[in-house]
C-alpha positions as CSV (number, residue, x, y, z in Angstrom):
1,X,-138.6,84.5,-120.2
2,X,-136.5,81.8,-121.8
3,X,-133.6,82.2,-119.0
4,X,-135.8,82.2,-116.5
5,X,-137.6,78.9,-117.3
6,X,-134.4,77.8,-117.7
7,X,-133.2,78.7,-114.1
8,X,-136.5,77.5,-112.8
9,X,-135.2,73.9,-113.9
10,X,-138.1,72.2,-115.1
11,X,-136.6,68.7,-115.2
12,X,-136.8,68.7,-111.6
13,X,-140.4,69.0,-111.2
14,X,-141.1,65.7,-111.9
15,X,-139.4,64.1,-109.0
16,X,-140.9,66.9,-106.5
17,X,-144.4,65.8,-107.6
18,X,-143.5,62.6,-107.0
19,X,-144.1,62.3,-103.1
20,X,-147.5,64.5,-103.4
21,X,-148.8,61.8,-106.1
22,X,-148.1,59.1,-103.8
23,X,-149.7,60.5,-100.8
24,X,-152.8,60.9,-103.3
25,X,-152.7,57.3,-104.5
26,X,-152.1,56.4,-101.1
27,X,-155.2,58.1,-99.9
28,X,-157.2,57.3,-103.0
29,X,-156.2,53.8,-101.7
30,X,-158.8,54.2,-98.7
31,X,-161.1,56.1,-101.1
32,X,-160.4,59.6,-99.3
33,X,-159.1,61.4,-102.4
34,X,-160.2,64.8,-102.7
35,X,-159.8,66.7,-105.7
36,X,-159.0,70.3,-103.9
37,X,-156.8,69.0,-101.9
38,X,-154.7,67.8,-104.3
39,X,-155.0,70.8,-106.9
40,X,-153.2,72.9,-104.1
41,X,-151.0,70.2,-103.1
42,X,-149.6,70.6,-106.6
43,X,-149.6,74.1,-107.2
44,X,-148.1,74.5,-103.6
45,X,-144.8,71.9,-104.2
46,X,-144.3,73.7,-107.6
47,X,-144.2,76.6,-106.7
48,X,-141.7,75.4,-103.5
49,X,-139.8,73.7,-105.8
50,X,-139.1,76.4,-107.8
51,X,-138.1,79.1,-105.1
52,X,-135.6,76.2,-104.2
53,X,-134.1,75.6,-107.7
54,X,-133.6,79.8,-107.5
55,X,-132.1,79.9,-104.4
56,X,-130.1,76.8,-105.1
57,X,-128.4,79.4,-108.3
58,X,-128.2,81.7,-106.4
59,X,-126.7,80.4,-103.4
60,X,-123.9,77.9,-105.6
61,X,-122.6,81.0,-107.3
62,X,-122.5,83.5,-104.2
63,X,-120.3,80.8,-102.7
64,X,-118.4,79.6,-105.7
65,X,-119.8,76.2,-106.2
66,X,-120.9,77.7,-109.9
67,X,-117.5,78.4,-111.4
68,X,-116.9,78.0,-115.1
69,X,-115.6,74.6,-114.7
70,X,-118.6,73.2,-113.5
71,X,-119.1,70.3,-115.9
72,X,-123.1,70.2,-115.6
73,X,-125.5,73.4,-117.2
74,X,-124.7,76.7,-116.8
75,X,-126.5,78.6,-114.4
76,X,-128.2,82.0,-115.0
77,X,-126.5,84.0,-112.3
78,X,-123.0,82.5,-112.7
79,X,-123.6,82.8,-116.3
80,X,-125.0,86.7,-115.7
81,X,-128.1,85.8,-118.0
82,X,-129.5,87.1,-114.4
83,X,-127.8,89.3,-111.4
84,X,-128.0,88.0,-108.3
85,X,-130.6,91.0,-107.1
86,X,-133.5,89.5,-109.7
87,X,-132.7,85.8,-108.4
88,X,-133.1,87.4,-104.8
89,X,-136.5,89.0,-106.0
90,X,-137.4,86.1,-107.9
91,X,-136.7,83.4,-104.8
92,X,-138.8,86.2,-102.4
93,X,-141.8,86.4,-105.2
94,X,-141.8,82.3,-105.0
95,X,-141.4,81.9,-101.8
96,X,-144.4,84.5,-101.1
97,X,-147.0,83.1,-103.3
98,X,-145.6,79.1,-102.3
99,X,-146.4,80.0,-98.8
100,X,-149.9,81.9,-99.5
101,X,-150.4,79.2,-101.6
102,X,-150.0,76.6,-98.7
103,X,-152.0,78.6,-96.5
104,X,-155.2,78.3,-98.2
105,X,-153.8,74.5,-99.1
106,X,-154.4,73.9,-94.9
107,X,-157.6,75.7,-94.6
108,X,-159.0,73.7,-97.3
109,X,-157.5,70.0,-96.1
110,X,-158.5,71.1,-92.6
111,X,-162.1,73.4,-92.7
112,X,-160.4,76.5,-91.5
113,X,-157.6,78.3,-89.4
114,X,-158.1,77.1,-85.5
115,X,-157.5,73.4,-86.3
116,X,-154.2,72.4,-84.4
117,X,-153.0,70.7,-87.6
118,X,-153.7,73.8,-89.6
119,X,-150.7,75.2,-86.9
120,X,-148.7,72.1,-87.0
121,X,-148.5,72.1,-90.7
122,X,-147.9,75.7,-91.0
123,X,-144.5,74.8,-89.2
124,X,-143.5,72.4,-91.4
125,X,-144.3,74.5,-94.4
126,X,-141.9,77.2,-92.9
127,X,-139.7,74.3,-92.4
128,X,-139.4,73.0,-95.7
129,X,-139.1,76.9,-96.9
130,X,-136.2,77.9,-94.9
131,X,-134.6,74.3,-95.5
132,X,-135.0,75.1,-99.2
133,X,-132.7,78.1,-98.9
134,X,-130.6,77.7,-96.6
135,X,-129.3,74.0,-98.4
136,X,-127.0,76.5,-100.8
137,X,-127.8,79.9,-99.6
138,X,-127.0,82.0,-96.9
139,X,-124.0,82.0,-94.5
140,X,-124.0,78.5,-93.5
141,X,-125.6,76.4,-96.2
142,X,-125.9,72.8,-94.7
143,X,-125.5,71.1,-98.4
144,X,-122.0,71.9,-97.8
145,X,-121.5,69.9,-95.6
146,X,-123.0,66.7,-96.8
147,X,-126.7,66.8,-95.3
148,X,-128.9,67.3,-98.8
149,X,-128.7,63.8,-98.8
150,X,-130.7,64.1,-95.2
151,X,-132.9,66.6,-96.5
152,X,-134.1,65.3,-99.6
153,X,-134.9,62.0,-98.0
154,X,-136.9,63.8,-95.7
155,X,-138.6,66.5,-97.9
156,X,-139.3,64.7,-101.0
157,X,-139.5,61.1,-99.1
158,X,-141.1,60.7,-95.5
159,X,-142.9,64.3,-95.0
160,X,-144.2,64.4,-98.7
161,X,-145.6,61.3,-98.7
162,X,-146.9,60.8,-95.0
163,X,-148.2,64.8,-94.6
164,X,-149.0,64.2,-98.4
165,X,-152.1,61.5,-97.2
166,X,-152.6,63.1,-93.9
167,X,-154.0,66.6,-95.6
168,X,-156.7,63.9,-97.2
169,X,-157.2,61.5,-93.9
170,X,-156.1,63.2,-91.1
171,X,-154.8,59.8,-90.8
172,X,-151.3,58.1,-89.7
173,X,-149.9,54.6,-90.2
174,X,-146.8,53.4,-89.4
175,X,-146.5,51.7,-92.6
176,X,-147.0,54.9,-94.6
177,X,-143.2,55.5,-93.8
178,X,-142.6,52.3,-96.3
179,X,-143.5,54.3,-99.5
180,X,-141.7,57.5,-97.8
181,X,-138.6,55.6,-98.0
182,X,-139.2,54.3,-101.5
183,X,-139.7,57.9,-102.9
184,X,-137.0,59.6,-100.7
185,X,-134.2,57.4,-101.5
186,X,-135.1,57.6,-105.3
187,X,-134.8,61.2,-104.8
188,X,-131.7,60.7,-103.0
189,X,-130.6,59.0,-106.0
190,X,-131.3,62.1,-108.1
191,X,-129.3,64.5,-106.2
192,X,-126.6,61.7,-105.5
193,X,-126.2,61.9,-109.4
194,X,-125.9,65.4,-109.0
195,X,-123.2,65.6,-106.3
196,X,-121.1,63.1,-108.5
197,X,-121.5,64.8,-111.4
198,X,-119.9,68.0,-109.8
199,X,-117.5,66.6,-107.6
200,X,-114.0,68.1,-108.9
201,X,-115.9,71.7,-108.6
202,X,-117.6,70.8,-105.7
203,X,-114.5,70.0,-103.9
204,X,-112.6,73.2,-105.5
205,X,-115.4,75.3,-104.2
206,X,-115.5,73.6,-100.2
207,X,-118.5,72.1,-100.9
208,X,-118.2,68.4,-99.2
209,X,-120.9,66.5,-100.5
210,X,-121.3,62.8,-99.6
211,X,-119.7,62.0,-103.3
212,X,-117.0,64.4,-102.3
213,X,-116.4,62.8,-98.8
214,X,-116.8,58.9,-100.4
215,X,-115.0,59.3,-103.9
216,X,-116.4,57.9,-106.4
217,X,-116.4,54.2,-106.4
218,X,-118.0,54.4,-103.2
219,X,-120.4,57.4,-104.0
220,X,-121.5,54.2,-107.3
221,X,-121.8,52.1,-104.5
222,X,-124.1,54.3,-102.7
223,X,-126.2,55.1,-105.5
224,X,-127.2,51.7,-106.2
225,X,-127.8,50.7,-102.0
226,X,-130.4,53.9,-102.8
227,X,-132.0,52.3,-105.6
228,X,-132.1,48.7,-103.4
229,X,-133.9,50.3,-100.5
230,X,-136.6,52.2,-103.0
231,X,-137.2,48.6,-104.3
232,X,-137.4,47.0,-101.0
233,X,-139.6,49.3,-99.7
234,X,-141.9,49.7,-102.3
235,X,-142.2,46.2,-102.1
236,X,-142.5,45.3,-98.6
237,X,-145.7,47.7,-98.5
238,X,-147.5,46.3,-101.2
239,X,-147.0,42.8,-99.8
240,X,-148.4,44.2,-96.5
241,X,-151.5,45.5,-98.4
242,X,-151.9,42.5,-100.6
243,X,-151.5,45.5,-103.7
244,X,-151.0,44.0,-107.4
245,X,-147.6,43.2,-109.0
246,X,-147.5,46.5,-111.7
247,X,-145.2,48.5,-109.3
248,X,-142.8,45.9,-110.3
249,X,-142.6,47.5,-114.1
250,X,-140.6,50.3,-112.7
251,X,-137.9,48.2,-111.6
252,X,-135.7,47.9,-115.0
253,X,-136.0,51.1,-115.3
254,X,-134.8,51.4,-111.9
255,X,-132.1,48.8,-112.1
256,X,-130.8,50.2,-115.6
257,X,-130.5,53.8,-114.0
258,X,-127.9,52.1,-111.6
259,X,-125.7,50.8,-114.8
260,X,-126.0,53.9,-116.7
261,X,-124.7,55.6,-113.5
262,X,-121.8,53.4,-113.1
263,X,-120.5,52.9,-116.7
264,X,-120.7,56.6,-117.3
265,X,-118.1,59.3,-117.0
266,X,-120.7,62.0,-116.6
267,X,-124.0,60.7,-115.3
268,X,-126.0,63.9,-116.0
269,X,-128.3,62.9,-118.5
270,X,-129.4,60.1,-116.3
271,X,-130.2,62.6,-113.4
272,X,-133.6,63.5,-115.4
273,X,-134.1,59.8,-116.3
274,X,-134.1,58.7,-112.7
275,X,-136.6,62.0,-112.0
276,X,-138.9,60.5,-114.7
277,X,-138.2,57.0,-113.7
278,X,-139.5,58.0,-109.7
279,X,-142.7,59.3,-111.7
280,X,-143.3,56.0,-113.7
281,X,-142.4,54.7,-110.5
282,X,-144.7,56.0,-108.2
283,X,-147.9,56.0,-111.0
284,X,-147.0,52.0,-110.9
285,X,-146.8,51.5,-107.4
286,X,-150.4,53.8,-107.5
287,X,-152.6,51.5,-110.0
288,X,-151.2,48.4,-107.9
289,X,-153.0,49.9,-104.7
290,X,-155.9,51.6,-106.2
């Protein structure tokens, strides 16, 4: 049990709930929090997240990104604490119950099956499934070629938050995309951390990440325009909704992510930091809305 709690890489669970909080303060915000809604909204991204944290060990090793001189933890099939037929079981048992999961997720947020956002959300659930496998899996994994970045941002920053509050509203605003931004570039950030972490593997193993493509002084740079925009974003929506200044408590924590980043040889410890941080970070930006 212990190797596969390991492989399911809790750490990352945090910043994955992160966008589906957000969406729930945001709607909270209007007083249209449900309680149901959010239950499966939660049990639905773990469960997603996890599949992806499988596939993402199972894909690195099949295509040589796991190699024993990765610098950051070992992984469970490179390692052979697991063979790559139980990771393919595992990422199909995950992937099965994450989508039956969201299923009944829909019929609750929208009172059944014939809604038309019951079908459009369905599609973006397959979406975000087959994204999640194919970013190190399969034939033509696209985080090889520098679009995680894209992903993640888009995943875990504009679609978690803004589909996130639609499931409790059925509502859209333009300015919802604000706190998309602040949540997807923070986990940006994280998997920025990651990418520079591995980038002599990375590059060994034909894996271009952004950090890989930059170099490092430029991936630093990067990092810290990531944190700016989370900051700028978070604040220009709560200026827009006259919110309280507590979001603002985040921003040390933010700012000293940024230094630990830069001064450090090998920024992994401060890849679960900046997860945690983007949880303190999004509570903060909650209670100064709600």
């Amino acid at each position: 049990m212990k190797k596969w709690i390991s492989a399911a890489r809790l750490r990352t669970l945090p910043l994955a709930l992160s966008s589906i909080i957000m969406g729930a303060f945001l709607a909270q915000s209007v007083y249209m929090f449900r309680r149901d809604v959010f239950i499966w909204s939660v049990l639905t991204t773990v469960l997603l997240q996890v599949m992806s944290n499988f596939a993402n060990d199972y894909g690195d090793t099949k295509n040589g990104a796991d190699s024993a001189e990765r610098i950051g933890p070992a992984r469970a099939v490179q390692s052979g604490e697991i063979t790559p037929k139980q990771m393919l079981n595992a990422i199909l048992i995950t992937g099965g119950t994450a989508f039956l999961s969201g299923i009944y997720l829909l019929y609750v947020a929208f009172g059944g099956f014939s809604s038309v956002y019951f079908r459009i959300f369905l599609g973006l659930g397959l979406l975000a499934m087959v994204a999640a496998y194919t970013y190190t899996a399969g034939k033509r994994p696209y985080g090889y070629i520098g679009l995680g970045d894209i992903s993640v941002f888009l995943f875990f920053g504009l679609t978690g938050v803004v589909a996130g509050y639609f499931l409790y509203t059925l509502y859209f605003e333009w300015a919802l995309l604000l706190p998309g931004t602040a949540c997807g570039a923070l986990a940006a950030g994280v998997l920025n951390i990651n990418n520079i972490r591995d980038m002599d593997s990375d590059k060994k193993a034909g894996k271009i990440t952004l950090p890989v493509r930059l170099g490092r002084r430029n991936a630093l740079a990067y990092h810290w325009f990531l944190l700016a925009v989370a900051m700028t974003a978070a604040s220009a929506y709560i200026h827009l909704k006259n919110g309280s200044w507590y979001y603002l408590l985040s921003f040390p924590l933010i700012f000293l992510n940024g230094i630990q980043v830069s001064k450090s040889a090998n920024p992994d410890p401060y890849l679960k930091t900046l997860a945690l941080t983007s949880l303190a970070f999004v509570i903060l930006f909650g209670l100064s809305l709600v």
